[in-house]
PQR file of N, CA, C, O and H, with PARSE charges and radii, in Angstrom:
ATOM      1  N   UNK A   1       5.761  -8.755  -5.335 -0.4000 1.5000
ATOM      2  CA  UNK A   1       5.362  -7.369  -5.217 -0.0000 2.0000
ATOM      3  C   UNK A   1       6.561  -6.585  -4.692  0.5500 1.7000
ATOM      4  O   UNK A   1       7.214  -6.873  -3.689 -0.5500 1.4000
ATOM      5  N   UNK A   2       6.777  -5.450  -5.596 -0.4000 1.5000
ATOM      6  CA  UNK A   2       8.017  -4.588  -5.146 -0.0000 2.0000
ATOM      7  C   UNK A   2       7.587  -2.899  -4.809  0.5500 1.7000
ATOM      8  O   UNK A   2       7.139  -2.160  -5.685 -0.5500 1.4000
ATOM      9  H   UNK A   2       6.247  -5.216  -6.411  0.4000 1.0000
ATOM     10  N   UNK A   3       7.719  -2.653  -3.993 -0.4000 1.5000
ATOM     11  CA  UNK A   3       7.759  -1.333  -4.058 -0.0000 2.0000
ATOM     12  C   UNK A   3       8.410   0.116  -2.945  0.5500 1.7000
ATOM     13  O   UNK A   3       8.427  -0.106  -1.734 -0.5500 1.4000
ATOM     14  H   UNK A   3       8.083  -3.254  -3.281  0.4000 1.0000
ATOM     15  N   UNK A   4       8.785   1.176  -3.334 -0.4000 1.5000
ATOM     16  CA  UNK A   4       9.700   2.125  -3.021 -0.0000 2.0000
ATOM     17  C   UNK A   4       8.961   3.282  -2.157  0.5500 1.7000
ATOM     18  O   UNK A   4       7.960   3.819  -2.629 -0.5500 1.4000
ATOM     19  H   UNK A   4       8.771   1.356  -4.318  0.4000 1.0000
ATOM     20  N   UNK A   5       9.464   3.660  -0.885 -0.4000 1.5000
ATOM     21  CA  UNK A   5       8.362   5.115  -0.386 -0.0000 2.0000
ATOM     22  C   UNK A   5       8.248   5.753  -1.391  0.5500 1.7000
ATOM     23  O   UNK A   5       9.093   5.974  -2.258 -0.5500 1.4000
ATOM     24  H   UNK A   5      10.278   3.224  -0.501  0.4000 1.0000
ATOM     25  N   UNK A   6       7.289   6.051  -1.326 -0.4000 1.5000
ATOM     26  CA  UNK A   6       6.371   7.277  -2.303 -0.0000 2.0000
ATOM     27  C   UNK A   6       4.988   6.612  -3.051  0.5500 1.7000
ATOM     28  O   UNK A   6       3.880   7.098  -3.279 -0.5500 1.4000
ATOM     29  H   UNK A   6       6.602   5.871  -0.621  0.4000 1.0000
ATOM     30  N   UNK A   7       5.506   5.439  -3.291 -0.4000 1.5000
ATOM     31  CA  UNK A   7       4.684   4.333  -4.289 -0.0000 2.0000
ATOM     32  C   UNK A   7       3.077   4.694  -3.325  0.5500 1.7000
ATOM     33  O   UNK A   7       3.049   5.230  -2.217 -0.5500 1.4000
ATOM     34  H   UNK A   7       6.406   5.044  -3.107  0.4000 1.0000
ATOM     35  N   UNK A   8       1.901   4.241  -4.099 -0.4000 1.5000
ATOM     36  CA  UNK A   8       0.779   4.177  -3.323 -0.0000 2.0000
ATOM     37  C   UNK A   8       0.447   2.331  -3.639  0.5500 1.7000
ATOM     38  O   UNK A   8       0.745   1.581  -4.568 -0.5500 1.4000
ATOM     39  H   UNK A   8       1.924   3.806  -4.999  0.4000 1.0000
ATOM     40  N   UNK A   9      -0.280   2.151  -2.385 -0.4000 1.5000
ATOM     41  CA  UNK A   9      -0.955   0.676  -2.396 -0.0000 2.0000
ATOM     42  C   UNK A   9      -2.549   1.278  -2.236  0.5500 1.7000
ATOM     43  O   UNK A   9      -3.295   2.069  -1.659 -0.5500 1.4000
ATOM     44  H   UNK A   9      -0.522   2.760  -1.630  0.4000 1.0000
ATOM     45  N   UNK A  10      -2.430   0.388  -3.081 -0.4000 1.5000
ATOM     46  CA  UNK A  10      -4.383   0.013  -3.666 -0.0000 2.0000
ATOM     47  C   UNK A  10      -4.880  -1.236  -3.479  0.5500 1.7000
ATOM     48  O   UNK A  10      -4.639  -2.307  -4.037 -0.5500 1.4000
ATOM     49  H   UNK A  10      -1.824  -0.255  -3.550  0.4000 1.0000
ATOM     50  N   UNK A  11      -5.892  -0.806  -2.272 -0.4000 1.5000
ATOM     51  CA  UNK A  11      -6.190  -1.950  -1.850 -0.0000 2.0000
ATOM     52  C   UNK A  11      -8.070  -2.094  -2.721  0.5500 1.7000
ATOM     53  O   UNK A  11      -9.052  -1.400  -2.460 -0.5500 1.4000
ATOM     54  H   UNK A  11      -6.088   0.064  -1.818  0.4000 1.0000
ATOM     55  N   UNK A  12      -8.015  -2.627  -3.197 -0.4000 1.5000
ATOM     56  CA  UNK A  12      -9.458  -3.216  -4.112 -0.0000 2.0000
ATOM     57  C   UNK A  12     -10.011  -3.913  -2.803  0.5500 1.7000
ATOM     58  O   UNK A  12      -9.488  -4.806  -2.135 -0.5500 1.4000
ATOM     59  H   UNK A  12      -7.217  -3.190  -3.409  0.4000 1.0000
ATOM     60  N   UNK A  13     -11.503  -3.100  -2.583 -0.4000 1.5000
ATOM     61  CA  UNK A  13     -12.584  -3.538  -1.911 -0.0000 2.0000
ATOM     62  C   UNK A  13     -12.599  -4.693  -2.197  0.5500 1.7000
ATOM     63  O   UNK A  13     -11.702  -4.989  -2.986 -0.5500 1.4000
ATOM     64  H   UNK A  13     -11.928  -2.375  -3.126  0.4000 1.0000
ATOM     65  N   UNK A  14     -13.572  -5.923  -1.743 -0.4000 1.5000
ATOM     66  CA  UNK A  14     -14.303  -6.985  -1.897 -0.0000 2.0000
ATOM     67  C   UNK A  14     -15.359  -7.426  -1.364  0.5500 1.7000
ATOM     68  O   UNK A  14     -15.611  -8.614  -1.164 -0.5500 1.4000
ATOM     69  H   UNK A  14     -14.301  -5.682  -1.102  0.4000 1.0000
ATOM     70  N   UNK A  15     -16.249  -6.210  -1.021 -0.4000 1.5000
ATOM     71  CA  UNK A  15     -17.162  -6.385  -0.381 -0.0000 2.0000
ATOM     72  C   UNK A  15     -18.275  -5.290  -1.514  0.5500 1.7000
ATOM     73  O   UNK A  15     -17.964  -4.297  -2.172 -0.5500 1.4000
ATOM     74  H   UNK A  15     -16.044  -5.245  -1.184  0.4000 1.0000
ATOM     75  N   UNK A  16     -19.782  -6.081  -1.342 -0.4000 1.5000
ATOM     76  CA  UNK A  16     -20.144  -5.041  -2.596 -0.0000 2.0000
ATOM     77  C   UNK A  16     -20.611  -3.705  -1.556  0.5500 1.7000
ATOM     78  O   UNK A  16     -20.803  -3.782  -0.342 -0.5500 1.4000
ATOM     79  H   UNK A  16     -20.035  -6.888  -0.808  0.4000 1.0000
ATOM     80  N   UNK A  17     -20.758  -2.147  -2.654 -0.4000 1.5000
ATOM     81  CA  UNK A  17     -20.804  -1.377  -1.862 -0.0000 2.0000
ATOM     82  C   UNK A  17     -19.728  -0.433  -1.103  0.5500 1.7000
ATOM     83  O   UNK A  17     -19.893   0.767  -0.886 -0.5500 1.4000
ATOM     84  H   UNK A  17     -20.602  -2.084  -3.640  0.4000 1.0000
ATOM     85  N   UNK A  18     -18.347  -1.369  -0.663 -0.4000 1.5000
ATOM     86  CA  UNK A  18     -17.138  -0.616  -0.365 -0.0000 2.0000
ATOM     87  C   UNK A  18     -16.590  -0.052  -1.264  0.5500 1.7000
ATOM     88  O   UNK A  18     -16.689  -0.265  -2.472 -0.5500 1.4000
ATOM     89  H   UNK A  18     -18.213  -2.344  -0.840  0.4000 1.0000
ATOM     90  N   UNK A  19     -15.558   1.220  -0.340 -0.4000 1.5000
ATOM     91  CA  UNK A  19     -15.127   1.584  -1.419 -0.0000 2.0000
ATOM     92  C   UNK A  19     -13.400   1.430  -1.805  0.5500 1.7000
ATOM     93  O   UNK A  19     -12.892   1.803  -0.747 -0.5500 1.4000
ATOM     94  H   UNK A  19     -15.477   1.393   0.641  0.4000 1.0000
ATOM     95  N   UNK A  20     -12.555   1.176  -2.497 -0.4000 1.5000
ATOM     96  CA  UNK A  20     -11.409   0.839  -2.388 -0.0000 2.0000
ATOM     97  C   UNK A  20     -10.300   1.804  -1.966  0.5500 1.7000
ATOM     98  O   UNK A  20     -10.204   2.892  -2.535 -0.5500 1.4000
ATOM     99  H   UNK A  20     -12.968   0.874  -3.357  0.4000 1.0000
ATOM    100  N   UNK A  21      -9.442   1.440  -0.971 -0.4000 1.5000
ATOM    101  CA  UNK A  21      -8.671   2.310   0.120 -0.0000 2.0000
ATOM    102  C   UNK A  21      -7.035   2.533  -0.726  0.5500 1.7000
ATOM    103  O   UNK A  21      -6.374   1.586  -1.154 -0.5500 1.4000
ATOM    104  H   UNK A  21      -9.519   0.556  -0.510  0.4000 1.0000
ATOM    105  N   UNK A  22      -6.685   3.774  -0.809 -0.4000 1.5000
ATOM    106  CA  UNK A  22      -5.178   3.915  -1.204 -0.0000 2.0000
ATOM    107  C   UNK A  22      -4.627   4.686  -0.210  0.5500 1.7000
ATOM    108  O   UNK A  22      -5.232   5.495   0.493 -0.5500 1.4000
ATOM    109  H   UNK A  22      -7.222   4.543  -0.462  0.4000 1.0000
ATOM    110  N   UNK A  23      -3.000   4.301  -0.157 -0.4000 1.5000
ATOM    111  CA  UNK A  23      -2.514   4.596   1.109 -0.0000 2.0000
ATOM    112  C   UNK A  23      -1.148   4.540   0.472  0.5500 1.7000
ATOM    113  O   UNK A  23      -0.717   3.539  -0.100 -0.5500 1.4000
ATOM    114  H   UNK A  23      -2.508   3.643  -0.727  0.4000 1.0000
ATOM    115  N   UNK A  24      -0.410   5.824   0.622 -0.4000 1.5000
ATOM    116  CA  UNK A  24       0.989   6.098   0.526 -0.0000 2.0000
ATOM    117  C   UNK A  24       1.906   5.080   0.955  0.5500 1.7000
ATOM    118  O   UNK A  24       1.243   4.509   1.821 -0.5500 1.4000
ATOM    119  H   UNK A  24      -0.760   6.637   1.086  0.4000 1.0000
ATOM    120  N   UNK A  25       2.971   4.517   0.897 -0.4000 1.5000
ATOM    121  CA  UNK A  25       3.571   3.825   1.095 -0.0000 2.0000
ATOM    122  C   UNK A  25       5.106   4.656   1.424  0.5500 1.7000
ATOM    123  O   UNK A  25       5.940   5.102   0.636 -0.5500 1.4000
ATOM    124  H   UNK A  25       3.510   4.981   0.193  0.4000 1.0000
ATOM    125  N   UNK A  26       5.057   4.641   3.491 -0.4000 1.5000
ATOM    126  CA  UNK A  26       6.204   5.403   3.600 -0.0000 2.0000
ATOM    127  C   UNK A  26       7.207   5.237   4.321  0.5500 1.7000
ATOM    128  O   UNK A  26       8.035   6.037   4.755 -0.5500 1.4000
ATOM    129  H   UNK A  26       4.379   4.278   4.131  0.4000 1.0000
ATOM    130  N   UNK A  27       7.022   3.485   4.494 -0.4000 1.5000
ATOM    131  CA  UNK A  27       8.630   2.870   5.092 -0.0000 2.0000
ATOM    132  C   UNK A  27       8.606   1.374   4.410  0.5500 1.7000
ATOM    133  O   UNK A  27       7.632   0.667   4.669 -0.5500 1.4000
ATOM    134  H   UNK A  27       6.350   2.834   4.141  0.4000 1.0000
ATOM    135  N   UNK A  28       9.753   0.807   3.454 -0.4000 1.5000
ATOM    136  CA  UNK A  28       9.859  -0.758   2.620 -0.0000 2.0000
ATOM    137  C   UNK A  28      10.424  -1.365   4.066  0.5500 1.7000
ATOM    138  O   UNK A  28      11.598  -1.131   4.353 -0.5500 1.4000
ATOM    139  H   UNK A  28      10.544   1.382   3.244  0.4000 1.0000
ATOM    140  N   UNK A  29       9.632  -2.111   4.942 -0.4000 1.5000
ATOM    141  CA  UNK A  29      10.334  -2.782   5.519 -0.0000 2.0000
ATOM    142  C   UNK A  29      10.825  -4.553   5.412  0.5500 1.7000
ATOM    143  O   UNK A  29      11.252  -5.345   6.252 -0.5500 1.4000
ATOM    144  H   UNK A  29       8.678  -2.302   4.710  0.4000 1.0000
ATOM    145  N   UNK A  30      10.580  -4.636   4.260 -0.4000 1.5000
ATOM    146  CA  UNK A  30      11.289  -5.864   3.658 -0.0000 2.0000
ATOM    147  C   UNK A  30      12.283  -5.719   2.521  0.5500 1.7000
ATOM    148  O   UNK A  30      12.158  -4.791   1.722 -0.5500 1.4000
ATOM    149  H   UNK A  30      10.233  -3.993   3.578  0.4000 1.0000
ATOM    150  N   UNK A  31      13.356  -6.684   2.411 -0.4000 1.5000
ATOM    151  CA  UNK A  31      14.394  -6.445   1.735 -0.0000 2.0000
ATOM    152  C   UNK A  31      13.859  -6.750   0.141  0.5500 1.7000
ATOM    153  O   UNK A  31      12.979  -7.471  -0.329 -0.5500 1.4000
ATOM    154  H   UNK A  31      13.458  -7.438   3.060  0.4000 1.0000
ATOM    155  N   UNK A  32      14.987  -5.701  -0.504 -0.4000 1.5000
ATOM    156  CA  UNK A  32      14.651  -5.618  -1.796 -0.0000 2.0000
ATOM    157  C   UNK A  32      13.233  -5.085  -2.695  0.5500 1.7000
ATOM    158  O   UNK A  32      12.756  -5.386  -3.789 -0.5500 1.4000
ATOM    159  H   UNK A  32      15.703  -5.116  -0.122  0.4000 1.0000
ATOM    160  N   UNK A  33      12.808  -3.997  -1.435 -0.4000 1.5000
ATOM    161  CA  UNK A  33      11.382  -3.628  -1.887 -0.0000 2.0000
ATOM    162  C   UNK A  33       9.990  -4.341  -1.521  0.5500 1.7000
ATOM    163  O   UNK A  33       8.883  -3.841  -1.722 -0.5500 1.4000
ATOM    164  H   UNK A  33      13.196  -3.753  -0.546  0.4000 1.0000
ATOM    165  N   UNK A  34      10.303  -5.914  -0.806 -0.4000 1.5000
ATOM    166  CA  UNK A  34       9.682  -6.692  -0.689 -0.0000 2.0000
ATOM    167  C   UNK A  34       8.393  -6.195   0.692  0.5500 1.7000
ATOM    168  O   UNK A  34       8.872  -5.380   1.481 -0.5500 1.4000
ATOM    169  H   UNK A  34      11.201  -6.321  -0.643  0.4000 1.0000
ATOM    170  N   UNK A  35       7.182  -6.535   0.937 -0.4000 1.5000
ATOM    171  CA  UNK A  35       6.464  -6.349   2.396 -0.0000 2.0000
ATOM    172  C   UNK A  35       7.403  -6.774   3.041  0.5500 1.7000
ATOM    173  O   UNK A  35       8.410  -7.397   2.706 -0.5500 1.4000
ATOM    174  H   UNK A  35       6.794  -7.197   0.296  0.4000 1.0000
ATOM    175  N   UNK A  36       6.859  -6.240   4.453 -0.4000 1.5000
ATOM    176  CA  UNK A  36       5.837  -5.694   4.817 -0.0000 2.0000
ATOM    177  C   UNK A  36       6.289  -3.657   4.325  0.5500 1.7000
ATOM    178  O   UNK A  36       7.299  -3.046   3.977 -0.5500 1.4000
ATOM    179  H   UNK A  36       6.040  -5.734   4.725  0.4000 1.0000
ATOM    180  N   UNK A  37       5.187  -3.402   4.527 -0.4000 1.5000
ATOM    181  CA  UNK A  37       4.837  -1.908   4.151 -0.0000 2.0000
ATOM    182  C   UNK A  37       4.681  -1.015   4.962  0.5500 1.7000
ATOM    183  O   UNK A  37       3.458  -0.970   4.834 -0.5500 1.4000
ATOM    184  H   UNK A  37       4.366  -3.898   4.809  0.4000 1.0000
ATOM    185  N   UNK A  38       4.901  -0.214   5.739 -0.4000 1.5000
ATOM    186  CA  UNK A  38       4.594   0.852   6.497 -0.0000 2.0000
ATOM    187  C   UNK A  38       3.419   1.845   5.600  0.5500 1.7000
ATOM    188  O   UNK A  38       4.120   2.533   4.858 -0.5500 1.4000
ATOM    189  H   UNK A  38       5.895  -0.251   5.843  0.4000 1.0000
ATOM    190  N   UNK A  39       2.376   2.098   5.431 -0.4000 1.5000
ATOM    191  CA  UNK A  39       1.335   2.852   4.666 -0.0000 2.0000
ATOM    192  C   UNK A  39       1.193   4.302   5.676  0.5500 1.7000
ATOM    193  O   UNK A  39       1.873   4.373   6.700 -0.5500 1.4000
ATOM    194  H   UNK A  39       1.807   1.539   6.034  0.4000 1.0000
ATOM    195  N   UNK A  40       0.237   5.447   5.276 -0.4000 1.5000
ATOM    196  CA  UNK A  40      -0.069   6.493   5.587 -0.0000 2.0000
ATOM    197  C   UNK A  40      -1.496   6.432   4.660  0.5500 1.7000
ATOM    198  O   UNK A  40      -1.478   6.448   3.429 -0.5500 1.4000
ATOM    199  H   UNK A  40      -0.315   5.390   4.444  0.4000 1.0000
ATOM    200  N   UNK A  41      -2.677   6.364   5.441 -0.4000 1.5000
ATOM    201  CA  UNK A  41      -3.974   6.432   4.653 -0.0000 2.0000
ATOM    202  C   UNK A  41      -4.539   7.880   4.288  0.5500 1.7000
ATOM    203  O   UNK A  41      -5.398   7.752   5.160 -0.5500 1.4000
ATOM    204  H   UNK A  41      -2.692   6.351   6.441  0.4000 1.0000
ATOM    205  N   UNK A  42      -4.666   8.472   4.043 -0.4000 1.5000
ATOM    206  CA  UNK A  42      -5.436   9.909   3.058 -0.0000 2.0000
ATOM    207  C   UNK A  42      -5.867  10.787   5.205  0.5500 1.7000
ATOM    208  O   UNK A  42      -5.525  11.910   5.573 -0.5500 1.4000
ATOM    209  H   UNK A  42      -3.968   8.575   3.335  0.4000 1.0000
ATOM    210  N   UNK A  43      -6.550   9.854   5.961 -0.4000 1.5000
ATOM    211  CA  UNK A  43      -6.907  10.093   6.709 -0.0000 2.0000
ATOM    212  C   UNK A  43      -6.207  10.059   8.454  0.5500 1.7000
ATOM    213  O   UNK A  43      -6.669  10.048   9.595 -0.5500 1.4000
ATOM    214  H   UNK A  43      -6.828   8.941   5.662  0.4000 1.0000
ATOM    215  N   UNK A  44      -4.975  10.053   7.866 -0.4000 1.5000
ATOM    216  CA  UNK A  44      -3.442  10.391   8.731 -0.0000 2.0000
ATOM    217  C   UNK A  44      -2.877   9.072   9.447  0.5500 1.7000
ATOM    218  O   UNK A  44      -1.790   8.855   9.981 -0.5500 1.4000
ATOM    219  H   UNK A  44      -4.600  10.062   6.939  0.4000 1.0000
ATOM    220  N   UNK A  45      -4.580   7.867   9.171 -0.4000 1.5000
ATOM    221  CA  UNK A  45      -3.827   6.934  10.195 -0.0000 2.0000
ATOM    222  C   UNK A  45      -2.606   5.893   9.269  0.5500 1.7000
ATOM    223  O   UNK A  45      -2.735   5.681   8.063 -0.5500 1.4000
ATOM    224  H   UNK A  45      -5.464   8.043   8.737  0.4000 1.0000
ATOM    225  N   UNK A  46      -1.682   5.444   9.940 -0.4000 1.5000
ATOM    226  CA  UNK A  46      -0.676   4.768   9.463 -0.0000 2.0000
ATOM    227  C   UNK A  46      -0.537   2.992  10.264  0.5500 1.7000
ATOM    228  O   UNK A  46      -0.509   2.789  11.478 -0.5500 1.4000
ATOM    229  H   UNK A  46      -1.577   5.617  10.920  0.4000 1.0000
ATOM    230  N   UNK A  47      -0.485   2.142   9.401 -0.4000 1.5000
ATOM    231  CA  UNK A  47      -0.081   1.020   9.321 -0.0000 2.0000
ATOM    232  C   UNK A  47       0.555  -0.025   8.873  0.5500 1.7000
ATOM    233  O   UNK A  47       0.737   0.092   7.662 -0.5500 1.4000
ATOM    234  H   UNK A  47      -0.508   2.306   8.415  0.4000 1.0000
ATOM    235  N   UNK A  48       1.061  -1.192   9.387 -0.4000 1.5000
ATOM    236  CA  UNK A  48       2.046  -2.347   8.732 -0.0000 2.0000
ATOM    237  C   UNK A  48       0.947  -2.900   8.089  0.5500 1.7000
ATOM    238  O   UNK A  48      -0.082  -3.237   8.675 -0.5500 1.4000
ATOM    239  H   UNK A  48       0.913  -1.287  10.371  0.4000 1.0000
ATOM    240  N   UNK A  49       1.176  -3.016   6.702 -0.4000 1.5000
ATOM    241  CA  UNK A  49       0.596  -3.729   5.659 -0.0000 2.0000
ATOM    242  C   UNK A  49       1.656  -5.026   5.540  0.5500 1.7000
ATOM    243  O   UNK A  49       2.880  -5.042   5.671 -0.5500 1.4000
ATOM    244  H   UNK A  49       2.012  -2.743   6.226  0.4000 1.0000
ATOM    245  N   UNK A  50       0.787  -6.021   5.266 -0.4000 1.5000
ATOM    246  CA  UNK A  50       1.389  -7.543   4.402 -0.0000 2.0000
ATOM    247  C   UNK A  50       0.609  -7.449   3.523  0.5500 1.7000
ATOM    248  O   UNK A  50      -0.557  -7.381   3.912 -0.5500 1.4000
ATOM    249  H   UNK A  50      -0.207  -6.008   5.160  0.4000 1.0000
ATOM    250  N   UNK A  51       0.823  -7.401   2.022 -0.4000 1.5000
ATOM    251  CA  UNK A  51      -0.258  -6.869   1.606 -0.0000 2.0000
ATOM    252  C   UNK A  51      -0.852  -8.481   0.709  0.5500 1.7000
ATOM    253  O   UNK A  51      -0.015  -9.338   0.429 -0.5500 1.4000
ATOM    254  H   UNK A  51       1.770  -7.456   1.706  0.4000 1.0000
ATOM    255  N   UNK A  52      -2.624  -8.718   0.290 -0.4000 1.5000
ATOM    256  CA  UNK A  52      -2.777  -9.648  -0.604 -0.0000 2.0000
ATOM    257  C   UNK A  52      -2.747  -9.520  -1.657  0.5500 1.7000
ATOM    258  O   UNK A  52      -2.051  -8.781  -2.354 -0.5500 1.4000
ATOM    259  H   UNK A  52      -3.304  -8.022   0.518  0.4000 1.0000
ATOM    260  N   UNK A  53      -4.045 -10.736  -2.072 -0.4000 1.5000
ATOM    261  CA  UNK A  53      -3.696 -10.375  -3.744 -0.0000 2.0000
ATOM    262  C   UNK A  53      -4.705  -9.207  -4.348  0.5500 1.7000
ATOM    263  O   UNK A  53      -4.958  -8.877  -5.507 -0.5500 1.4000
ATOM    264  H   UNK A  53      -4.611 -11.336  -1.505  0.4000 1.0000
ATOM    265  N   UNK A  54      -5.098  -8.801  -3.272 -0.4000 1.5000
ATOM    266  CA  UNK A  54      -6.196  -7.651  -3.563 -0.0000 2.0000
ATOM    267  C   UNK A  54      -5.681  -6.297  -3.593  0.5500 1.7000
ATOM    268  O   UNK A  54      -6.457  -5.354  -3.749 -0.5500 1.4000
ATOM    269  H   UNK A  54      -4.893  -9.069  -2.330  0.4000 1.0000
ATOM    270  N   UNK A  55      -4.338  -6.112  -3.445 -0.4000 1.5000
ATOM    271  CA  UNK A  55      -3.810  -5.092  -3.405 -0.0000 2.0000
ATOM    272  C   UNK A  55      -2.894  -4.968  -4.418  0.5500 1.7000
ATOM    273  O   UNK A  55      -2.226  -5.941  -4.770 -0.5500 1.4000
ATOM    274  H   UNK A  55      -3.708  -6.878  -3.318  0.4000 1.0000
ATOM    275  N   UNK A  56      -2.747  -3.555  -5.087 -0.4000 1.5000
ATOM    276  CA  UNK A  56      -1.592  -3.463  -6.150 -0.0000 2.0000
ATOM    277  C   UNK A  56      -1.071  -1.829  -5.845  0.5500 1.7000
ATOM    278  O   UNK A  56      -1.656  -0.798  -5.513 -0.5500 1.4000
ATOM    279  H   UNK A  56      -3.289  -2.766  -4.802  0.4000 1.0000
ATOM    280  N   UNK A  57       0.409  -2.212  -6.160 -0.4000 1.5000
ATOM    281  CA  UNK A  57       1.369  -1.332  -6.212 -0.0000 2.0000
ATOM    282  C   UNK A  57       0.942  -0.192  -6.993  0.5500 1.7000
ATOM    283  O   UNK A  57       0.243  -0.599  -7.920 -0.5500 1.4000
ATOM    284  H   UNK A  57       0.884  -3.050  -6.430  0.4000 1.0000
ATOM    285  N   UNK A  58       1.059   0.979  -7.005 -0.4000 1.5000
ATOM    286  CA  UNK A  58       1.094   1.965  -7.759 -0.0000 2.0000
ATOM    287  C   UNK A  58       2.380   2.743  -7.586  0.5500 1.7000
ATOM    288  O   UNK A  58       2.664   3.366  -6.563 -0.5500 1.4000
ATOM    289  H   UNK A  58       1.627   1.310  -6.252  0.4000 1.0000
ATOM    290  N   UNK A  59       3.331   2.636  -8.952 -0.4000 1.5000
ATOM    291  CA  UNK A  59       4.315   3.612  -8.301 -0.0000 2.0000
ATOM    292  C   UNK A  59       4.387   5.010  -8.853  0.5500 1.7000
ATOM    293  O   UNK A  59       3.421   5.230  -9.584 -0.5500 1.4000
ATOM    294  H   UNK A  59       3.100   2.130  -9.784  0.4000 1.0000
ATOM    295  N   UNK A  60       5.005   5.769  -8.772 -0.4000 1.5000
ATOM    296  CA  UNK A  60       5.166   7.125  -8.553 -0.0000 2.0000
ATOM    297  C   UNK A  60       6.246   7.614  -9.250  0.5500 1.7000
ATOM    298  O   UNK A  60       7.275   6.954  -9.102 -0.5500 1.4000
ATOM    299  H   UNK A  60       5.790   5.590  -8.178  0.4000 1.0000
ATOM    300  N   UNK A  61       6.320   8.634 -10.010 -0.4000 1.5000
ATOM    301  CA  UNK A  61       7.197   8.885 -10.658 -0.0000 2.0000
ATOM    302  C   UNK A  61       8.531   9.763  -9.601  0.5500 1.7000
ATOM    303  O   UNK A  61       8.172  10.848  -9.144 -0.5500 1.4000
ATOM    304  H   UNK A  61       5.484   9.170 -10.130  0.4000 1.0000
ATOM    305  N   UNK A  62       9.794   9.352  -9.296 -0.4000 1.5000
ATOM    306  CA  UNK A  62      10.502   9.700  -8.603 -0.0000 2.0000
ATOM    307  C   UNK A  62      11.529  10.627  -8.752  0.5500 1.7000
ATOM    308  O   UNK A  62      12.259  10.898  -7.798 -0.5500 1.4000
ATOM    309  H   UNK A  62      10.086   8.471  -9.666  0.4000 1.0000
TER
END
């Protein structure tokens, strides 16, 4: 998994009923694009993502 600030991560629920969380992606703190992720959620809070396999990159046109 590679990805650049701006990109969004999509994290796919797995629970039935939830709903699936996207979150800006706005510091690569692994080399070469690699996790961990610094995120920004819709709802201001921000966290270090490692992300699984339940999550996918969305990138962004730059």
């Amino acid at each position: 998994m590679q990805a650049t600030v701006g990109d969004r991560l999509h994290v796919h629920s797995n629970t039935v009923g939830a709903r699936d969380r996207i979150a800006e992606i706005v510091e690569v703190r692994g080399a070469d694009g690699h996790p961990p992720y610094l995120v920004r959620f819709p709802d201001g809070h921000e966290s270090l993502v490692f992300p699984g396999p339940d999550c996918v990159v969305e990138p962004t046109a730059h």
